[in-house]
C-alpha positions in Angstrom: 9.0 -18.1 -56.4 11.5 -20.1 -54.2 10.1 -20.9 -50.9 12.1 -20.2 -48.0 13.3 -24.0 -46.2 11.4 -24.4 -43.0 14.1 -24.7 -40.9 15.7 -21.2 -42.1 11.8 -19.9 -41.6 11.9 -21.2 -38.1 15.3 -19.4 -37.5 13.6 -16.3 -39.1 11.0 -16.7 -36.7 12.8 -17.1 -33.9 15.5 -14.3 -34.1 12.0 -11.9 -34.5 10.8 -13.0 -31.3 14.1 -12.5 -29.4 14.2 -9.0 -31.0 10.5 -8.4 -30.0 11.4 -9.7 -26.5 14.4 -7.5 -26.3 12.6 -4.3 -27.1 9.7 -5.5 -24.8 12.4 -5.7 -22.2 13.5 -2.2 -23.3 10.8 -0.6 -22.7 9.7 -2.0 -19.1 13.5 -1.1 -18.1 12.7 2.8 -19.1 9.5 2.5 -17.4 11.0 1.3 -13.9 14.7 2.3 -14.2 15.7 4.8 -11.2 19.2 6.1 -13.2 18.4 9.4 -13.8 21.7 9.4 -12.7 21.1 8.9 -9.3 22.8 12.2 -7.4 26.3 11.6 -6.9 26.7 13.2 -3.5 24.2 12.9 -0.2 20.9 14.1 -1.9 19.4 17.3 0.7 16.3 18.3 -1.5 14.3 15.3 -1.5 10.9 15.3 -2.8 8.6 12.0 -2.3 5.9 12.1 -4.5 3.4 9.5 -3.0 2.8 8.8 0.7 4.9 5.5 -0.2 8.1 7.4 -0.5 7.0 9.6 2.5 6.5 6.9 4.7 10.2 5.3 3.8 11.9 8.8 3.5 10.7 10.4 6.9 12.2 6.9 8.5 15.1 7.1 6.6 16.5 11.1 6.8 16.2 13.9 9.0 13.5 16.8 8.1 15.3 19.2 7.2 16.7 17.2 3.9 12.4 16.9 2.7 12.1 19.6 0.3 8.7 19.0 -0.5 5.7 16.9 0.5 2.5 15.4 -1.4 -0.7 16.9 0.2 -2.7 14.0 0.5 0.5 12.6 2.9 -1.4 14.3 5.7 -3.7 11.7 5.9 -2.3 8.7 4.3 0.7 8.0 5.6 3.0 8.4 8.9 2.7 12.2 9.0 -0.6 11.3 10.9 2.0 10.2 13.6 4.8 12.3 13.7 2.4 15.4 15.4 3.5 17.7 13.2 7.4 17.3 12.8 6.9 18.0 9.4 4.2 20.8 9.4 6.3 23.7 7.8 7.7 21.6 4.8 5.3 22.9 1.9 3.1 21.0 0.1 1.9 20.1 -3.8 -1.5 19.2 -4.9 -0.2 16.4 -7.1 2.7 15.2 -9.3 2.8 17.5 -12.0 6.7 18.7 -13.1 5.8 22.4 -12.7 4.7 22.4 -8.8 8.1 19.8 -8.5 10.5 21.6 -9.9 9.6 24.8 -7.9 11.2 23.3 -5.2 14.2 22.6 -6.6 15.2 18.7 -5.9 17.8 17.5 -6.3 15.9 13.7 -6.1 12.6 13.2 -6.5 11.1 9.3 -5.2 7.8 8.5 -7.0 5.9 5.1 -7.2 6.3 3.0 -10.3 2.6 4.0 -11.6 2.9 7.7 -11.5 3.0 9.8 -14.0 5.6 8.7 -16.9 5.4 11.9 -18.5 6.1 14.2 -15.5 8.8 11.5 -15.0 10.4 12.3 -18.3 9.5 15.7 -18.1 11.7 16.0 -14.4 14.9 14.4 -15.8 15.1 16.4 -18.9 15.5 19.2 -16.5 18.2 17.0 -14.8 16.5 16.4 -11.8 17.5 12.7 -10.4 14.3 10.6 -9.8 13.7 7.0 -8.4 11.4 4.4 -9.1 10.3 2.5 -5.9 9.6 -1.3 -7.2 5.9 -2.4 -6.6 5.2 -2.8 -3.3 2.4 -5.8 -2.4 4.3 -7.6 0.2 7.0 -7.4 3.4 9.4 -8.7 1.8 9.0 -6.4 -1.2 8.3 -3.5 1.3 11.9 -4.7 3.5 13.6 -4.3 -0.1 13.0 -1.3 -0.9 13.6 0.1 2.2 17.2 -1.3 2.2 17.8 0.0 -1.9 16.4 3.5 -0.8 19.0 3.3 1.9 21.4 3.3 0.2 20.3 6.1 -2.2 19.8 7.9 0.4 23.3 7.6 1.7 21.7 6.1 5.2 22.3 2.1 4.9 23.1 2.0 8.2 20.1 3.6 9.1 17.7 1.2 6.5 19.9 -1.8 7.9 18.8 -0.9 12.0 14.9 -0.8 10.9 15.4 -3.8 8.7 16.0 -5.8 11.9 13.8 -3.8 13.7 11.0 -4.8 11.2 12.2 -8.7 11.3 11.5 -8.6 15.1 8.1 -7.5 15.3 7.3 -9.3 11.6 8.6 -12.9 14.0 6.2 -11.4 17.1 3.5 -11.3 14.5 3.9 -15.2 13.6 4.5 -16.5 16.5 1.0 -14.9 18.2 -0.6 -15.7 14.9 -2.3 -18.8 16.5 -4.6 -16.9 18.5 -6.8 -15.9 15.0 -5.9 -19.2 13.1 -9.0 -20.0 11.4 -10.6 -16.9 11.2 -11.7 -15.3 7.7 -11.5 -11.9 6.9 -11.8 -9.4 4.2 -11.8 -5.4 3.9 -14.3 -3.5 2.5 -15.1 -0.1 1.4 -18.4 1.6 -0.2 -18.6 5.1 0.2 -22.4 5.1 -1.0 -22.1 4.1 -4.7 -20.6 0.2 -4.8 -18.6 -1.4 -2.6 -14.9 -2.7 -3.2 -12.3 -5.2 -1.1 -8.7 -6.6 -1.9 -7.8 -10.6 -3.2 -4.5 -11.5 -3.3 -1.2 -9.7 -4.5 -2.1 -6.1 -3.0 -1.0 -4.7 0.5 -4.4 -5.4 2.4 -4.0 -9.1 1.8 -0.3 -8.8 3.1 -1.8 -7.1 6.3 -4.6 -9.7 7.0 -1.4 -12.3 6.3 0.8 -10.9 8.9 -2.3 -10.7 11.4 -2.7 -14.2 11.0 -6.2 -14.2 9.5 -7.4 -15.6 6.0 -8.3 -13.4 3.5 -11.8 -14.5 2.3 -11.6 -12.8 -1.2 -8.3 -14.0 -2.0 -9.5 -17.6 -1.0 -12.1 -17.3 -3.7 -9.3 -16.7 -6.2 -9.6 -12.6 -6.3 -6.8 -11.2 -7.4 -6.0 -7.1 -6.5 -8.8 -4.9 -5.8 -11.7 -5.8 -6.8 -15.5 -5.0 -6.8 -17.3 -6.4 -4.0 -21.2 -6.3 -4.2 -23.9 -7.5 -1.5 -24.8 -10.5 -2.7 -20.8 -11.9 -3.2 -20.2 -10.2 0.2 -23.0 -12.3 2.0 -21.7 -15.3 0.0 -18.3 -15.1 1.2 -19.8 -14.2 5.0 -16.5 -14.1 6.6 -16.1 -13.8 10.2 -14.3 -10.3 10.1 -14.7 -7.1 8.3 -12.3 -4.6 7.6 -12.7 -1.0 7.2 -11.0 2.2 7.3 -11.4 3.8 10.9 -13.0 7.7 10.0 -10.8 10.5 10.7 -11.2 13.4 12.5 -12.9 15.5 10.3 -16.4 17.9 10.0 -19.8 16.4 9.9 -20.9 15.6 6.2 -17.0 14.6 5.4 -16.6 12.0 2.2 -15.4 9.3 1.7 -14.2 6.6 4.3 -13.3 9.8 6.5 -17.0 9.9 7.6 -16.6 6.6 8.6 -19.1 5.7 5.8 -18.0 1.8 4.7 -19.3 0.9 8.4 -22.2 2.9 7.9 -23.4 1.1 4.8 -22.7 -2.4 6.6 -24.8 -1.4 9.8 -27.4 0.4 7.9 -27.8 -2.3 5.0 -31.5 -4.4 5.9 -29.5 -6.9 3.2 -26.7 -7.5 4.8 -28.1 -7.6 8.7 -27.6 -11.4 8.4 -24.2 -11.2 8.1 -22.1 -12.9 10.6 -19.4 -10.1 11.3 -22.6 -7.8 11.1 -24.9 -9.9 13.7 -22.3 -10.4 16.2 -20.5 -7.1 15.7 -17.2 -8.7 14.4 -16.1 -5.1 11.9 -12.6 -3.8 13.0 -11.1 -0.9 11.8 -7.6 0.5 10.8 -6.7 4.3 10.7 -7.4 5.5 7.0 -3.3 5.2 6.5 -2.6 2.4 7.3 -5.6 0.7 6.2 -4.7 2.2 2.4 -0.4 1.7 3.3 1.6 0.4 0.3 5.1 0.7 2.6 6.8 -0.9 5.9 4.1 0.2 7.4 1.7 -2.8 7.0 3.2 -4.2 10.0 2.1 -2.0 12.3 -1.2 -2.1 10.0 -1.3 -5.9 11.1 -0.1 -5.3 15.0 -3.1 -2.4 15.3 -5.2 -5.3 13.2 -4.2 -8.3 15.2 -4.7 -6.1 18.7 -8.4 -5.0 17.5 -9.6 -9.0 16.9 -7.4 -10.3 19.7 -9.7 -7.7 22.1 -12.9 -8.7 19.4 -12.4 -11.8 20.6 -12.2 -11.5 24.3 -15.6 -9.4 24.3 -17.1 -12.2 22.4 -15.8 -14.6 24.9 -17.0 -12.7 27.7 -20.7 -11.9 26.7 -22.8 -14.5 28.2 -24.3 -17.2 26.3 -27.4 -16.7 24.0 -26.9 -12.9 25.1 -26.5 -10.2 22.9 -23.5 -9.5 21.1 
């Protein structure tokens, strides 16, 4: 048999990768891409499927053009602040096509890991839907507020809290000073293990902006990851992080019965702690503390505010006293 020369191999070779590449590239296009088409006119049945898209939509258009919200919007994103402009829009449990369609979009605004199929499944039925890009920073989150803009047919609108943003992002750094030095982290356990956030996710970007150093991320974490007692009193950062409870019964789960503080105060393990001993946690509102939008500004402001005053009562508790 006559062998193949190597350089003609090597070409072989090479042409396979590029194809491979190319398809590669194929595919993560249909995964992300927001062409559904896009609607040609001003869309005014929009449909946010994550509290992402709510939180950009609801800055971006007046009520009356949100068809539709997610349910667990309520309490995780900036429907906890808008005292009930939005009360009467109706809700869906979660992003299935059926529930979707029934309230007849005409654009749909999802997160890039939702569902694929109910994706799919909403522009067969010629519904427009787009793909927000991954959100893990400001600058990613000042993007897509500008691209959704101008899908929205508001550029003008994305362009004013752009600059808006830029202001109090520049406020941020130049009072960063005050906490230089100080290491933080989040955490959450709501009884079983506990988790925090390295770098390359939202949280890290908020403890960023606030001017502190995210401990985990120092330690060469990367996204969320777990967190358990013994790496938490290894790391021993001077701040803690957790999600302020909301107002809810007696016996509610999660971090809305406050229970990630609960399991640092009532820990015997962890009493040793130095955020624990001199009372250094801090807590964000559930939605901003879990924001993946524009919101992690004010996520840092409300964070920088609660150490700035952190730091004052330490200041002004007298020496050896208890703190």
């Amino acid at each position: 048999m006559q062998r193949r020369p190597p350089r003609r191999r090597a070409c072989g070779a090479l042409r396979s990768l590029l194809a491979f590449a190319a398809l590669a590239c194929a595919a993560a296009c249909e995964r992300t891409s927001s062409s559904a088409p896009l609607p040609d006119s001003e869309p005014r049945r929009i449909v946010p499927a994550s509290a992402t898209a709510v939180d950009l939509i609801t800055e971006l258009v007046e009520p009356a053009r949100i068809a539709a919200l997610p349910a667990q919007a309520a309490e995780y994103s900036r429907l906890v602040a808008l005292e009930g402009a939005l009360a009467g829009t109706p809700r869906f449990e979660a992003y299935l096509a059926e529930p979707v369609l029934a309230q007849r979009p005409d654009l749909v605004v999802v997160d890039p890991w939702q569902a694929p199929d109910t994706t799919a499944r909403l522009r067969r039925a010629g519904v427009a839907v787009f793909a927000l890009p991954e959100i893990h920073t400001w600058e990613a989150a000042r993007a897509a507020l500008l691209q959704l803009g101008g899908v929205l047919r508001a550029p003008a609108r994305a362009e004013e809290l752009a600059g808006e943003l830029d202001r109090r992002v520049a406020r941020l750094t130049e009072r960063a000073a005050a906490r230089a030095g100080l290491r933080a982290l989040c955490y959450s356990n709501f009884g079983a293990s506990g988790w925090s956030a390295g770098s390359q996710t939202s949280v890290h970007e908020i403890l960023r902006l606030a001017g502190l150093r995210n401990a985990v991320a120092e330690a060469g974490r990367i996204g969320h990851v777990g967190l358990g007692f013994e790496a938490l009193l290894v790391l021993d950062p001077d701040v803690i992080v957790v999600s302020r409870p909301l107002a809810m019964p007696a016996g509610a789960a999660g971090d809305r019965g406050g229970a990630s503080e609960a399991v640092l105060t009532a820990e015997p393990s962890l009493a040793g702690l130095r955020a624990v001993r001199e009372q250094r946690i801090v807590s964000l509102p559930a939605w901003l503390y879990a924001t993946g939008s524009h919101e992690m500004v004010r996520a840092a402001e409300v964070l920088a505010a609660e150490v700035d005053a952190l730091q004052r009562r330490l200041e002004a508790a007298p020496a050896g006293g208890a703190r």
